[in-house]
N, C-alpha and C positions, 0 to 999 in steps of 0.2 A: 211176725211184726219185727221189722229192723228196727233198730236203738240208734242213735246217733247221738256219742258225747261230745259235745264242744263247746269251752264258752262263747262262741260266736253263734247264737243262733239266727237263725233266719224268721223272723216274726213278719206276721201279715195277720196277723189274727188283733184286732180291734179294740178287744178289751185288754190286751196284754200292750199294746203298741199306747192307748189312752192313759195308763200309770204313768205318774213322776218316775223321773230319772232315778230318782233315789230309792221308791221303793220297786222298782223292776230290777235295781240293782241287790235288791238284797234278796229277791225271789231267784235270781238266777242259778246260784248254786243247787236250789231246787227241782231245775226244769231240763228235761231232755230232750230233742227233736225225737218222734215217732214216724213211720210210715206204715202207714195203714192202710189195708188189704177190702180192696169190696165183699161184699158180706160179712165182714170181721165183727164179730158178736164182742162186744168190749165190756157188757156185765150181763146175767142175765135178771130178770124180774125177782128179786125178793134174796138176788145174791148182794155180799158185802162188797162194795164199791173201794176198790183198792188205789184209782191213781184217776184224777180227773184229768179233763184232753181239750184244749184250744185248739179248736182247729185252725190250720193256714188253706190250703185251698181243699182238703177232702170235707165229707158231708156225710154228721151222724145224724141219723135217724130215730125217734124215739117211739117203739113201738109196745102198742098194747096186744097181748096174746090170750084168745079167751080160749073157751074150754074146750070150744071146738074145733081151734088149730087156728081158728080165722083170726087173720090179722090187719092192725088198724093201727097209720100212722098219730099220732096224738103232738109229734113235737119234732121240730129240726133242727139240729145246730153245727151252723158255719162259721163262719172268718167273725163273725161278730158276735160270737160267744163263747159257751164253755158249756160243755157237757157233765156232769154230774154234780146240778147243783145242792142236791139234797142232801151231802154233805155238809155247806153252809149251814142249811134247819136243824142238825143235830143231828139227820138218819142216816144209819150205814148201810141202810136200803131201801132200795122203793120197789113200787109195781111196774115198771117200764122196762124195759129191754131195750139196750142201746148199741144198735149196728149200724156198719159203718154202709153209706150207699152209693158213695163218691170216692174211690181212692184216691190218696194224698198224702201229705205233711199233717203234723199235729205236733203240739208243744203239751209234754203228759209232766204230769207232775202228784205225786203221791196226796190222796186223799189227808193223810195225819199234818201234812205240812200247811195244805189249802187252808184248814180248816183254822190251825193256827194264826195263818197268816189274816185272815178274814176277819177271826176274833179280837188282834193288835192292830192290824193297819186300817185306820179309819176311812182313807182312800179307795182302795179294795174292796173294804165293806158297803160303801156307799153306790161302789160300781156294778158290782155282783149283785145288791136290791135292787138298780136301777134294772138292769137286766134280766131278772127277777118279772118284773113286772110286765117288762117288753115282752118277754116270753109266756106268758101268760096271757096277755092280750092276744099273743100268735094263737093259742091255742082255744083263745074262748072265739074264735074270729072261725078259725076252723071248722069247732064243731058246728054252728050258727050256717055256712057255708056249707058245708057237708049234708044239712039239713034242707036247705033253702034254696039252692043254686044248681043249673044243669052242670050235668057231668063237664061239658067242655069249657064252659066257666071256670069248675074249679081246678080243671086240666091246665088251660091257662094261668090261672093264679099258683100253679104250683111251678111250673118251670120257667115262670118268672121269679120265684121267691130261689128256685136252686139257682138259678145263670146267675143271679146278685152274689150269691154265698159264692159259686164256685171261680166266679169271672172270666165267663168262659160260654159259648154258642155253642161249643158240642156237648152234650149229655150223654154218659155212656149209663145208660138206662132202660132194663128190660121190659116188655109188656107185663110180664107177672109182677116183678115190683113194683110195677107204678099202677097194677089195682090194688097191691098189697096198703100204699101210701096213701090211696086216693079212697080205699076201701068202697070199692066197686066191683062188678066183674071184669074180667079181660073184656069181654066183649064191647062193654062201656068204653074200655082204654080206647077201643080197636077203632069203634066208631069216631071219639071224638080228637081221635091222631090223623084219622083219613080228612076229618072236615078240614082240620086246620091245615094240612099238603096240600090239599088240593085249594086252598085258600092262598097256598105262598107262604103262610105264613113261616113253617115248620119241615123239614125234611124230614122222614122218617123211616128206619130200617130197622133189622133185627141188630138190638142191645144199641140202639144209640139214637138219639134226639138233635138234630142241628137247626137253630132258630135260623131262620130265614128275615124277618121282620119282624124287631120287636114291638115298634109303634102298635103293631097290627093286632101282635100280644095282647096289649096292654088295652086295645080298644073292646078283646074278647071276654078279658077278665071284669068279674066282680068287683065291684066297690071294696073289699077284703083287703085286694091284694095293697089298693095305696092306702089305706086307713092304718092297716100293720106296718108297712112301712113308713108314715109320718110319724108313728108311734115310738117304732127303734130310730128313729133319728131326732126325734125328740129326746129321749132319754139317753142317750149313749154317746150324744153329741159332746166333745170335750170343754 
Protein backbone atom coordinates (compact mmCIF):
# COMPACT_ATOMS: atom_id res chain seq x y z
CA UNK A 1 0.00 0.00 0.00
CA UNK A 2 1.54 3.52 -1.06
CA UNK A 3 1.36 6.45 1.66
CA UNK A 4 1.13 9.64 0.34
CA UNK A 5 1.87 12.72 2.73
CA UNK A 6 0.64 15.96 1.76
CA UNK A 7 -1.26 18.67 3.23
CA UNK A 8 -3.00 19.07 -0.06
CA UNK A 9 -5.09 16.15 -0.17
CA UNK A 10 -7.34 15.27 -3.01
CA UNK A 11 -10.97 14.48 -1.30
CA UNK A 12 -13.92 12.91 -3.34
CA UNK A 13 -14.99 11.00 -0.50
CA UNK A 14 -18.51 12.63 0.65
CA UNK A 15 -18.48 12.42 4.15
CA UNK A 16 -15.10 14.13 4.43
CA UNK A 17 -15.86 16.74 1.62
CA UNK A 18 -19.78 17.39 3.91
CA UNK A 19 -17.56 18.85 7.21
CA UNK A 20 -17.27 22.51 7.92
CA UNK A 21 -14.29 24.02 6.98
CA UNK A 22 -13.19 24.28 10.39
CA UNK A 23 -13.54 21.02 11.45
CA UNK A 24 -11.86 19.30 8.25
CA UNK A 25 -9.40 21.62 9.14
CA UNK A 26 -8.46 20.32 12.21
CA UNK A 27 -8.64 16.56 11.07
CA UNK A 28 -6.29 17.19 8.52
CA UNK A 29 -3.18 16.85 10.37
CA UNK A 30 -4.53 13.43 10.95
CA UNK A 31 -5.36 12.09 7.50
CA UNK A 32 -2.97 10.56 4.74
CA UNK A 33 -3.93 9.78 0.95
CA UNK A 34 -3.63 5.75 0.80
CA UNK A 35 -3.62 3.68 -2.41
CA UNK A 36 -5.07 0.62 -2.18
CA UNK A 37 -4.48 -2.66 -3.92
CA UNK A 38 -7.45 -5.19 -5.17
CA UNK A 39 -7.81 -7.76 -2.82
CA UNK A 40 -5.91 -5.77 -0.10
CA UNK A 41 -7.42 -7.34 3.10
CA UNK A 42 -7.40 -4.01 5.34
CA UNK A 43 -8.35 -5.94 8.85
CA UNK A 44 -9.33 -9.24 9.35
CA UNK A 45 -12.64 -10.57 11.35
CA UNK A 46 -12.13 -10.35 15.07
CA UNK A 47 -8.50 -8.28 14.31
CA UNK A 48 -8.01 -4.76 16.14
CA UNK A 49 -8.92 -2.16 13.61
CA UNK A 50 -5.88 0.15 13.49
CA UNK A 51 -6.53 3.14 10.94
CA UNK A 52 -10.19 3.76 9.46
CA UNK A 53 -10.20 4.68 5.34
CA UNK A 54 -12.52 7.14 3.30
CA UNK A 55 -12.65 6.02 0.36
CA UNK A 56 -12.15 8.38 -2.89
CA UNK A 57 -12.75 6.32 -5.95
CA UNK A 58 -11.60 2.49 -4.69
CA UNK A 59 -14.34 0.03 -3.05
CA UNK A 60 -14.13 -1.82 0.31
CA UNK A 61 -16.04 -4.60 0.73
CA UNK A 62 -17.38 -5.96 3.82
CA UNK A 63 -17.28 -9.60 4.11
CA UNK A 64 -18.58 -12.21 6.34
CA UNK A 65 -16.35 -15.64 6.38
CA UNK A 66 -17.93 -18.79 7.72
CA UNK A 67 -16.43 -21.93 8.66
CA UNK A 68 -16.63 -23.30 5.78
CA UNK A 69 -14.49 -20.80 3.77
CA UNK A 70 -17.82 -19.57 2.15
CA UNK A 71 -18.04 -16.22 1.60
CA UNK A 72 -20.74 -13.44 1.81
CA UNK A 73 -20.68 -9.87 0.99
CA UNK A 74 -22.78 -8.24 4.02
CA UNK A 75 -21.58 -4.31 3.32
CA UNK A 76 -19.76 -1.85 0.87
CA UNK A 77 -18.25 1.22 1.26
CA UNK A 78 -17.31 3.96 -1.22
CA UNK A 79 -16.85 7.66 -1.86
CA UNK A 80 -19.73 8.14 0.57
CA UNK A 81 -18.43 6.60 3.56
CA UNK A 82 -15.91 5.32 5.73
CA UNK A 83 -15.07 1.97 6.61
CA UNK A 84 -14.34 0.94 10.03
CA UNK A 85 -17.11 2.30 11.87
CA UNK A 86 -17.13 0.11 14.78
CA UNK A 87 -14.66 2.20 16.23
CA UNK A 88 -17.33 4.95 16.79
CA UNK A 89 -19.38 2.10 19.20
CA UNK A 90 -16.48 1.63 21.27
CA UNK A 91 -15.14 -1.82 19.38
CA UNK A 92 -11.58 -2.41 18.49
CA UNK A 93 -13.19 -5.39 16.58
CA UNK A 94 -15.87 -6.82 14.75
CA UNK A 95 -16.78 -9.90 12.69
CA UNK A 96 -16.21 -8.60 9.20
CA UNK A 97 -13.29 -8.65 7.06
CA UNK A 98 -12.74 -5.59 5.06
CA UNK A 99 -11.04 -5.97 1.51
CA UNK A 100 -10.57 -3.97 -0.87
CA UNK A 101 -12.63 -4.86 -4.49
CA UNK A 102 -11.90 -1.69 -6.51
CA UNK A 103 -8.51 -0.29 -6.43
CA UNK A 104 -8.05 3.38 -5.81
CA UNK A 105 -7.32 6.47 -3.48
CA UNK A 106 -8.45 6.30 0.21
CA UNK A 107 -7.97 9.02 2.91
CA UNK A 108 -6.79 6.57 6.22
CA UNK A 109 -6.58 8.06 9.26
CA UNK A 110 -5.57 6.16 12.69
CA UNK A 111 -8.39 4.52 14.55
CA UNK A 112 -7.37 6.38 18.23
CA UNK A 113 -7.77 9.86 16.42
CA UNK A 114 -11.33 8.98 14.71
CA UNK A 115 -12.56 7.90 17.68
CA UNK A 116 -11.60 11.06 19.46
CA UNK A 117 -12.50 13.15 17.09
CA UNK A 118 -16.18 11.58 16.99
CA UNK A 119 -16.38 11.92 20.67
CA UNK A 120 -15.60 16.05 20.53
CA UNK A 121 -16.85 17.12 17.22
CA UNK A 122 -20.58 17.19 17.33
CA UNK A 123 -20.52 17.50 13.47
CA UNK A 124 -18.65 14.42 12.88
CA UNK A 125 -20.74 12.65 15.39
CA UNK A 126 -23.89 13.58 13.83
CA UNK A 127 -22.45 12.46 10.25
CA UNK A 128 -20.97 9.27 11.14
CA UNK A 129 -24.79 8.32 13.01
CA UNK A 130 -26.35 9.47 9.91
CA UNK A 131 -24.32 7.03 7.96
CA UNK A 132 -24.69 4.76 10.51
CA UNK A 133 -28.03 4.19 9.64
CA UNK A 134 -27.69 4.64 5.84
CA UNK A 135 -25.57 1.66 6.03
CA UNK A 136 -27.59 -0.26 7.82
CA UNK A 137 -30.50 0.24 5.77
CA UNK A 138 -27.93 -1.02 2.79
CA UNK A 139 -27.57 -4.06 4.65
CA UNK A 140 -31.04 -4.89 5.98
CA UNK A 141 -32.08 -4.18 2.08
CA UNK A 142 -29.54 -6.83 1.11
CA UNK A 143 -30.17 -9.59 3.10
CA UNK A 144 -34.22 -9.15 2.41
CA UNK A 145 -32.97 -9.09 -1.49
CA UNK A 146 -30.70 -11.88 -1.33
CA UNK A 147 -33.53 -13.75 0.09
CA UNK A 148 -36.41 -12.67 -2.21
CA UNK A 149 -35.12 -11.59 -5.72
CA UNK A 150 -33.61 -13.40 -8.88
CA UNK A 151 -30.13 -13.66 -9.10
CA UNK A 152 -30.03 -11.13 -12.06
CA UNK A 153 -32.13 -8.61 -10.15
CA UNK A 154 -29.73 -8.64 -7.59
CA UNK A 155 -26.84 -8.69 -10.21
CA UNK A 156 -28.18 -5.52 -11.44
CA UNK A 157 -28.67 -3.91 -8.03
CA UNK A 158 -25.18 -4.58 -7.31
CA UNK A 159 -23.29 -2.83 -10.22
CA UNK A 160 -25.44 -0.10 -10.01
CA UNK A 161 -24.69 0.44 -6.25
CA UNK A 162 -20.49 0.02 -7.34
CA UNK A 163 -20.62 2.36 -10.91
CA UNK A 164 -22.29 5.21 -8.09
CA UNK A 165 -19.28 4.48 -5.63
CA UNK A 166 -16.66 4.08 -8.26
CA UNK A 167 -18.08 6.78 -11.14
CA UNK A 168 -17.08 5.05 -13.60
CA UNK A 169 -18.76 2.21 -16.59
CA UNK A 170 -15.80 -0.06 -16.46
CA UNK A 171 -15.85 -2.58 -13.48
CA UNK A 172 -12.62 -4.48 -13.13
CA UNK A 173 -14.54 -7.37 -11.58
CA UNK A 174 -13.90 -11.13 -11.55
CA UNK A 175 -16.58 -13.87 -11.93
CA UNK A 176 -15.50 -15.46 -8.49
CA UNK A 177 -15.86 -12.18 -6.72
CA UNK A 178 -18.91 -11.30 -7.82
CA UNK A 179 -20.41 -14.74 -6.48
CA UNK A 180 -18.28 -14.23 -3.61
CA UNK A 181 -20.32 -10.56 -3.22
CA UNK A 182 -23.44 -11.74 -4.62
CA UNK A 183 -23.12 -15.01 -2.52
CA UNK A 184 -24.28 -17.30 -5.24
CA UNK A 185 -22.51 -19.68 -7.47
CA UNK A 186 -20.28 -18.64 -10.43
CA UNK A 187 -22.61 -20.25 -12.51
CA UNK A 188 -25.59 -17.97 -11.29
CA UNK A 189 -22.84 -14.93 -12.05
CA UNK A 190 -22.33 -16.79 -15.52
CA UNK A 191 -26.02 -16.90 -16.41
CA UNK A 192 -27.18 -13.70 -15.33
CA UNK A 193 -23.82 -11.66 -16.94
CA UNK A 194 -24.95 -13.49 -20.31
CA UNK A 195 -28.71 -12.26 -20.01
CA UNK A 196 -27.80 -8.88 -19.49
CA UNK A 197 -24.94 -8.83 -22.88
CA UNK A 198 -26.95 -10.16 -24.78
CA UNK A 199 -29.71 -7.59 -23.62
CA UNK A 200 -27.12 -4.58 -24.48
CA UNK A 201 -27.32 -3.91 -21.43
CA UNK A 202 -23.53 -4.85 -20.13
CA UNK A 203 -20.33 -5.92 -21.87
CA UNK A 204 -18.67 -8.62 -20.35
CA UNK A 205 -15.20 -10.30 -20.29
CA UNK A 206 -12.76 -12.11 -18.16
CA UNK A 207 -11.91 -9.55 -14.89
CA UNK A 208 -14.11 -6.61 -16.11
CA UNK A 209 -17.79 -5.33 -16.27
CA UNK A 210 -18.59 -2.38 -18.77
CA UNK A 211 -22.19 -1.00 -18.60
CA UNK A 212 -23.51 -0.40 -21.78
CA UNK A 213 -27.09 1.22 -20.65
CA UNK A 214 -27.76 2.09 -17.46
CA UNK A 215 -31.48 3.12 -17.98
CA UNK A 216 -31.85 -0.57 -18.84
CA UNK A 217 -29.86 -1.32 -15.52
CA UNK A 218 -31.99 0.16 -13.51
CA UNK A 219 -35.21 -1.14 -15.36
CA UNK A 220 -33.54 -4.88 -14.37
CA UNK A 221 -32.95 -4.04 -10.84
CA UNK A 222 -35.12 -4.54 -7.73
CA UNK A 223 -36.92 -1.99 -5.90
CA UNK A 224 -33.64 -2.22 -3.36
CA UNK A 225 -31.59 -0.73 -5.47
CA UNK A 226 -33.60 2.95 -5.42
CA UNK A 227 -35.15 2.65 -1.78
CA UNK A 228 -31.17 2.45 -0.42
CA UNK A 229 -30.25 5.00 -2.47
CA UNK A 230 -33.20 7.67 -1.48
CA UNK A 231 -32.19 6.49 1.94
CA UNK A 232 -28.31 7.69 1.59
CA UNK A 233 -29.41 10.83 0.08
CA UNK A 234 -31.73 11.42 2.53
CA UNK A 235 -29.43 11.23 5.21
CA UNK A 236 -25.99 12.48 4.02
CA UNK A 237 -27.49 15.26 2.09
CA UNK A 238 -25.72 18.41 3.59
Amino acid sequence: MSVYHSPELQIENQLLAALPTEDYQRLLPYMETVSLSHSQILWNAEESIEYVYFPNRALISLVTIMESGEIVEVGIVGREGMAGLTVCWGGDTNTLQAIVQIPGTAIRMSAKHLKSEFDQCSTLHRLLLRYTQALFTHTAHTAACNRLHTIEARFARWLLIVQDRVQSNELPLTQEFLSHMLGTRRSGVTEAASHLSKAGTIRYSRGKIIILDREALESTSCECYQTVKKEFARLLKN
